[in-house]
N, C-alpha and C positions, 0 to 999 in steps of 0.2 A: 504494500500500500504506500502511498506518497506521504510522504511526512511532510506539516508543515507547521512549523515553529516547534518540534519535538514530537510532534502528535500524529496519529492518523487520521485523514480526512475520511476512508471508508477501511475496515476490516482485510485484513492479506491472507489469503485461504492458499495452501500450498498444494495444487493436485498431483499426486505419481500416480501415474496410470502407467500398468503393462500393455494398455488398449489406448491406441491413440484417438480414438470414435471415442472412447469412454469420458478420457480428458474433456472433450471439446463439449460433450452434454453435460458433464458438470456445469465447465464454466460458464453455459450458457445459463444451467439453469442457477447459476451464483448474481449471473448480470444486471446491475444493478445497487445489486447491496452490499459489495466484497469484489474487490480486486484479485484477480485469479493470474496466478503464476502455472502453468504446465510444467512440471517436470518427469522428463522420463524417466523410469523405475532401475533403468540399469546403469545411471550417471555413475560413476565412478566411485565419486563421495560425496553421496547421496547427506549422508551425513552432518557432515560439514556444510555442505549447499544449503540445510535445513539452518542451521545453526546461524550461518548469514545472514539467511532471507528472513530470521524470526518471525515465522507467521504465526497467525492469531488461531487457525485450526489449520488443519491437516485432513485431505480426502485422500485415499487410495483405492484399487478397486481388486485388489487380493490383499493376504498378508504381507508385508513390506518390514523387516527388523528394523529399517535404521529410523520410520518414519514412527514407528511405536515405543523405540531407545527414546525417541525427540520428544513424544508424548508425555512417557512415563518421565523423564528428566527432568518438561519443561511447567508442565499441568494445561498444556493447550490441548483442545480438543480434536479428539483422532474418529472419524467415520471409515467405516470400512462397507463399501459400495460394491459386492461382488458381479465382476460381468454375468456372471453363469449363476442360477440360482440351484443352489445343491439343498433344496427344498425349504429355503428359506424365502421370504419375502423381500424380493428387492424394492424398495421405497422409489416415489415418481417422480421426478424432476421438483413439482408441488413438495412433497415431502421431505426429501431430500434440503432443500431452501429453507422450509419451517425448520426442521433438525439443526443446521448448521446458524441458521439466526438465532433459533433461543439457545443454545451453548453459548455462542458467541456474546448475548445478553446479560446470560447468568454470570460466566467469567467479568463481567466488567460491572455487577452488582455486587460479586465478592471480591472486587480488589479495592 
C-alpha cells in the first residue's frame, strides 16, 4: 500500500498464488478496498519478499510455509483460498472481500 506521511492510505494484501488465474481473481475481487501485490509462490525468498512488503494480510491458494512462518511471526492475517476444493467450500469473490475486510478491521481495533 502507499504510505503517506507514515501511514496507509488503503490496506496491502500480499497474494502467492501457484495459479496465476487465481492471483488475478483475488485481486480483482480485493479492488477497491486493499492494494494487491501478486507474488509468485516459487520466488526464491518468498520470505524475505514478505518481510519487505509488510503486508496487512496474506492470501494464498494452497499451503505456502514461508507465507504462514510470516503469519505466525507477524499476527497478520493469512487466508488460504484452495484452487481445487478437496471437499471443502471454496468462499466467492463476495466472501472472500467480507473475510479479508473484517480481519483487516479487527487487527486495527486491536492495535
Amino acid at each position: 500500500m502507499t504510505r503517506v506521511g507514515g501511514g496507509r492510505l488503503r490496506p496491502l494484501v500480499a497474494i502467492v498464488c501457484f495459479a496465476p488465474l487465481m492471483a488475478e481473481g483475488i485481486a480483482s475481487a480485493l479492488d477497491g478496498i486493499a492494494d494487491a501485490r501478486l507474488l509468485p509462490a516459487d520466488v526464491e525468498d518468498l520470505a524475505g519478499l514478505l518481510r519487505t512488503l509488510d503486508p496487512d494480510a496474506i492470501v494464498v491458494d494452497r499451503e505456502c510455509r514461508a507465507a504462514h512462518a510470516h503469519s505466525d511471526e507477524t499476527g497478520v492475517p493469512l487466508f488460504v483460498v484452495p484452487v481445487e476444493s478437496a471437499g471443502t467450500e471454496v468462499p466467492s469473490p463476495e466472501r472472500l472481500r467480507a473475510l479479508v475486510v473484517g480481519s483487516l478491521l479487527a487487527v486495527q481495533v486491536r492495535s
